[in-house]
N, C-alpha and C positions, 0 to 999 in steps of 0.2 A: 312756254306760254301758249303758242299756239292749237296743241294739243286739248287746253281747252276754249279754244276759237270756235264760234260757228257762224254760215256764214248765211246772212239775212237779208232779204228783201225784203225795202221799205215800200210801198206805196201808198199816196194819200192823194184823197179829194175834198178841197179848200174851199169853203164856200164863199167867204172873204179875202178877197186881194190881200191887205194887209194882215189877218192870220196866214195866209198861204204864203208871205215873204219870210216869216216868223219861223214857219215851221222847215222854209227852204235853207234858211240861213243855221239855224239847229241841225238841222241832218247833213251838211259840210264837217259840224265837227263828230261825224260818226261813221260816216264811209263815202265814198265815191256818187256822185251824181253819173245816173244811165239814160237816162231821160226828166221831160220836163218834171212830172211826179213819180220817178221812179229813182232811188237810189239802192245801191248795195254797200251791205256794212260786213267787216267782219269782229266780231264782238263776244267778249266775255261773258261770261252770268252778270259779271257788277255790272258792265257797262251796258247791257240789253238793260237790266233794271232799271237804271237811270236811264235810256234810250222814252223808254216806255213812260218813266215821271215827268221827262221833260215833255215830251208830246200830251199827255194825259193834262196838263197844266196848259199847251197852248191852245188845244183845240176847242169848242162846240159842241159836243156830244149832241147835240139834238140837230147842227148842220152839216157836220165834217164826219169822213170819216178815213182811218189808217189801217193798213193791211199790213201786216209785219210775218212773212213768209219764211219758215226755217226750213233751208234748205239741206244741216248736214253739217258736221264736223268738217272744218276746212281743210284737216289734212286728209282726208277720207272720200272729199265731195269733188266729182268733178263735174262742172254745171252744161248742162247740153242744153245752150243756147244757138238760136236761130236769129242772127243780128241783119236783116236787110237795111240799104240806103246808107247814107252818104258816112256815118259814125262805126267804127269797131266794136265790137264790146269786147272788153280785157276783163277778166277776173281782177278784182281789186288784193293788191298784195298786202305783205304783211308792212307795216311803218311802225316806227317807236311812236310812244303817247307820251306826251310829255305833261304832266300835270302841273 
């Protein structure tokens, strides 16, 4: 499965408090929170599709907007991050999905 993984950086800017809880609480079930609007996913073709429905349904297109950053097959990609202050950054690993 992983083979076809890629691994994705979300970012968003919420112009509304409660769209921005909406869309924080959605991208939990798609990968790892890195910062305040910043998560890392690593995600299939279905599940990017769906990433992108379920967002494209919560946002504002004329206030909000999401930056969805492909970084790279995740058995291929190694990510050369620069993490200052008080948090680590970990590459998010592989988990079962359980639907």
């Amino acid at each position: 499965m992983s083979a076809n993984e890629r691994l994705y950086f979300v970012v968003y800017d919420i112009a509304d408090t409660k769209r921005w809880r909406s869309v924080f609480r959605t991208m939990h079930g798609y990968g790892e929170w890195v910062q305040l609007s910043v998560f890392q996913c690593r995600l299939s073709q279905v599940r990017h599709a769906e990433l992108i429905a379920d967002l494209d349904g919560l946002i504002h297109h004329d206030q909000d907007h999401v930056v969805i950053v492909d970084v790279g097959q995740v058995d291929r990609v190694v990510p050369r991050i620069v993490s200052l202050g008080k948090r680590n950054y970990n590459p998010v690993e592989r988990e079962s999905v359980i639907v």
